[in-house]
C-alpha positions as a printed Julia matrix, in Angstrom:
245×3 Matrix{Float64}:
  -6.36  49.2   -9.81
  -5.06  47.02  -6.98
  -2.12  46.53  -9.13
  -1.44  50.11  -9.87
  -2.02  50.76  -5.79
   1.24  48.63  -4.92
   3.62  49.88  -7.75
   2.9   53.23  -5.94
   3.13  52.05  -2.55
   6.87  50.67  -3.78
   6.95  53.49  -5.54
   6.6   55.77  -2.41
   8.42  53.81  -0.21
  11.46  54.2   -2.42
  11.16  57.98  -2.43
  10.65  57.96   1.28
  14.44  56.64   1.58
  15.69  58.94  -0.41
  14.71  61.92   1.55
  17.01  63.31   4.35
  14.63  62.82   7.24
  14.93  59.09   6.76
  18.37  58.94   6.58
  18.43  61.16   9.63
  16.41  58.27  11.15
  18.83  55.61   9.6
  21.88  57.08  11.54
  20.27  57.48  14.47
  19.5   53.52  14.19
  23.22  52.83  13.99
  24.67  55.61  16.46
  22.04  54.63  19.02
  22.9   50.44  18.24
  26.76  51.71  18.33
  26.08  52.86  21.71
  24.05  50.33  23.4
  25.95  47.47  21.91
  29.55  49.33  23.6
  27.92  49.34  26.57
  26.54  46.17  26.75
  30.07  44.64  25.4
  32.17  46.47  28.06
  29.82  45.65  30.8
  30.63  41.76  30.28
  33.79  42.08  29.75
  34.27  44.5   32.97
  32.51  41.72  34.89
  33.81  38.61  33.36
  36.2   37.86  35.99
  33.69  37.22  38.64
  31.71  34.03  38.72
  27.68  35.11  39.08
  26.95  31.85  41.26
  29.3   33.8   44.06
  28.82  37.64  43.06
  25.06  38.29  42.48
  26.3   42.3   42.32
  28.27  40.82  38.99
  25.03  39.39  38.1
  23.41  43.13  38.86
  26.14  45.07  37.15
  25.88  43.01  34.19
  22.12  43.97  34.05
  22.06  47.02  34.77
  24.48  48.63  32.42
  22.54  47.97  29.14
  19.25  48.46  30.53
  19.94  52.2   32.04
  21.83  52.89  28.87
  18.8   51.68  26.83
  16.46  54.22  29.26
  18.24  56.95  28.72
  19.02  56.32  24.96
  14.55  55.92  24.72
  14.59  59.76  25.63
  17.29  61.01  22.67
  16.34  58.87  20.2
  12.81  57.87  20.04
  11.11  60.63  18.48
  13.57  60.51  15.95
  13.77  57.12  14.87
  11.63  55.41  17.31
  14.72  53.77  18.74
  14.38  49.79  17.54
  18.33  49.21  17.68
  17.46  45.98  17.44
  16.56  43.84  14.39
  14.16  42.27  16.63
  12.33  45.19  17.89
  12.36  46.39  13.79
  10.87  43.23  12.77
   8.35  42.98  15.3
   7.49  46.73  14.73
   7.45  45.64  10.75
   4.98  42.87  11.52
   2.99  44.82  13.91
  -0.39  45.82  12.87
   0.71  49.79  14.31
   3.81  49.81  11.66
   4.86  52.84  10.05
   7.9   51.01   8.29
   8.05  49.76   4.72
   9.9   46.89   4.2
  12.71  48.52   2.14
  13.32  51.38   5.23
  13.62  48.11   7.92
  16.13  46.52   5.74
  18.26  49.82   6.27
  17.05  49.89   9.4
  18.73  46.61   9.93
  21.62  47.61   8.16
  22.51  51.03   9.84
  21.9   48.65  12.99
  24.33  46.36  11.9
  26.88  48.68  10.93
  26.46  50.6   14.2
  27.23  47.13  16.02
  30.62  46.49  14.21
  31.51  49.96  15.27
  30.77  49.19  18.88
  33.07  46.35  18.26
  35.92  48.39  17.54
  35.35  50.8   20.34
  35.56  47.92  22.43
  38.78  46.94  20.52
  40.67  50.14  20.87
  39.52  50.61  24.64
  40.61  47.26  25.94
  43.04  46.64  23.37
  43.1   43.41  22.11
  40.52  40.88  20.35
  41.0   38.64  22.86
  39.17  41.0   25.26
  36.82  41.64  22.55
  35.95  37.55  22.47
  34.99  37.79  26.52
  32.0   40.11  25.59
  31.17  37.49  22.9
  28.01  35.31  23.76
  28.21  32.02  24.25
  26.75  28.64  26.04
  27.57  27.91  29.58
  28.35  24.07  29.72
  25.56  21.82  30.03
  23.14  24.23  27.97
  22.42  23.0   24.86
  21.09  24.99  21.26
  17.55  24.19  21.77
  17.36  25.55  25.81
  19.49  28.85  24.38
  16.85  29.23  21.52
  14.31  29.05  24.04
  15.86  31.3   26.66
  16.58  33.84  23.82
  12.61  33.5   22.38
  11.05  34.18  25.36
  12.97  37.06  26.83
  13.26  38.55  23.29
   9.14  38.02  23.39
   9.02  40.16  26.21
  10.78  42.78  25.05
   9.53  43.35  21.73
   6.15  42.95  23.08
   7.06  45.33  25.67
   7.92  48.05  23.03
   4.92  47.34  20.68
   2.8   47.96  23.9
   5.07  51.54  24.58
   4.81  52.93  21.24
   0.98  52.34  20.24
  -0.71  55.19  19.77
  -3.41  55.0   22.81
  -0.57  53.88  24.94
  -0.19  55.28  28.38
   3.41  54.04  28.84
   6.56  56.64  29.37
   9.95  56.9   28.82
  10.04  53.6   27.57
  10.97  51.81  31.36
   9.17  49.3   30.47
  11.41  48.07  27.79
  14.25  48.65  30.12
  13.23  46.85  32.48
  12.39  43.88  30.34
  15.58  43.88  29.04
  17.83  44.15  32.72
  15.0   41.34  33.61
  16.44  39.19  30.85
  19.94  39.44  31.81
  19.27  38.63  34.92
  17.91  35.36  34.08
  19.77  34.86  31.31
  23.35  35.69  31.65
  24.39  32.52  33.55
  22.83  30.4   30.5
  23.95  31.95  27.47
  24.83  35.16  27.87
  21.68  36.93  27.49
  21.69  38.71  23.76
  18.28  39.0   22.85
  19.54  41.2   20.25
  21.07  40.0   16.76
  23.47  42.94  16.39
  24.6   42.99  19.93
  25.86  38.98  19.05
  26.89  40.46  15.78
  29.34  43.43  16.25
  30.86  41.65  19.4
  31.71  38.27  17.24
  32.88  40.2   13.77
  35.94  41.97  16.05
  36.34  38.76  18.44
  36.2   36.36  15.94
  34.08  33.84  18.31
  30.98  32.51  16.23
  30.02  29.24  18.38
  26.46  28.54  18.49
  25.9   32.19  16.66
  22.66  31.04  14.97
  21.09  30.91  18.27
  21.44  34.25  18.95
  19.36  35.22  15.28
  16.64  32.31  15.47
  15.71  32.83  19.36
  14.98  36.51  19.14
  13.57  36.51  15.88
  11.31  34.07  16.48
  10.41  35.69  19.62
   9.8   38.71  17.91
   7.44  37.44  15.52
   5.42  35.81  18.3
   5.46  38.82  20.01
   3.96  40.86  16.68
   1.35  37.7   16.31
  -0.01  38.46  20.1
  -0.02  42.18  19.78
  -1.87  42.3   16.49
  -4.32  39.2   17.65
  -4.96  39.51  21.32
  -3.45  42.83  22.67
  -4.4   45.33  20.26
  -7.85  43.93  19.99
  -8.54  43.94  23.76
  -7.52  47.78  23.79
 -10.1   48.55  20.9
């Protein structure tokens, strides 16, 4: 019987992606990454002239950008797709004991995601106009910061964020409008930027180094957040959710 329960389950889950309301979901997952990702390129590169020791509005700029695009994207998106544009955020959501997502629909999840990131990368392309441009949005170490301090800085902050959403988008939640996550993520950048750049975000490291052709250090910028992310789902579904119940 248990048997014949998961060959339906798969077998469900595989219909489920087949109907247009997913795919409507799917699209929204890589239009809303295409977006966010743009943003988030152009910002750096917009601000990449100015050192952030001397120009804390640099610093500010740089912050701000993604997170108020993020905000308002939150209000279009989320009761479509629920707005991950992250494989982070759709891994923690996977793991989470609240998920609504198969397995097979956050691998297209992930894809549309990546897809949408690449496309951000030629935006970026054809509005700057050159890959050389393109390779300033790219993150990267500063000097003196090695892989293991990036990893960390990119765990933690990604651990916020993802917890952050998990918290937003359970069902007794009192959160709105998803500042929260916003917030978490401009709080991030702030910290972060100087260090390595301040992804937190596979496909935002992603569609920025496919087009600019800089992949230094890019593991960093999977393993930190995805490991943050799965911390995050392990204190949600152990701690958080239980204190809530």
């Amino acid at each position: 019987i248990l048997q014949n329960r998961r060959v339906w389950k798969i077998f469900s889950d595989v219909q489920e992606v087949t109907t247009t309301n997913f795919w409507r979901r799917a699209v929204s997952e890589g239009l809303g990454s295409c977006i966010l990702v743009s943003v988030t390129m152009g910002t750096a590169i917009v601000v990449q002239p100015y050192a952030y020791e001397e120009n804390t509005n640099a610093l500010l700029h740089r912050a701000l950008g993604p997170a108020v695009c993020l905000a308002a994207l939150y209000h279009v998106f989320q009761p479509i797709s629920g707005a991950h544009f992250n494989p982070a955020i759709t891994l923690g959501v996977l793991l989470s004991a609240a998920c609504h997502l198969s397995v097979i629909q956050a691998v297209i999840y992930f894809i549309a995601q990546m897809v949408g990131s690449m496309f951000a990368g030629v935006i970026i392309l054809w509005w700057f106009g050159s890959t050389a441009a393109v390779a300033e949005s790219c993150t990267t170490l500063a000097d003196g910061i090695h892989e293991g301090q990036a990893i960390t800085i990119e765990a933690i902050f990604t651990f916020i964020l993802v917890l952050s959403y998990l918290l937003w988008t359970e069902p007794t939640s009192r959160m709105r409008g998803g500042l929260a996550v916003a917030s978490a993520l401009a709080l991030g950048h702030l910290v972060a930027v100087p260090f390595d750049g301040a992804s937190f975000n596979p496909a935002r490291t992603f569609g920025a180094a496919v087009i600019g052709g800089r992949w230094s250090h890019h593991f960093v910028y999977w393993f930190g957040p995805l490991f943050g992310s799965v911390m995050a789902a392990i204190v949600f579904n152990r701690v958080l959710i239980k204190v809530q119940h």
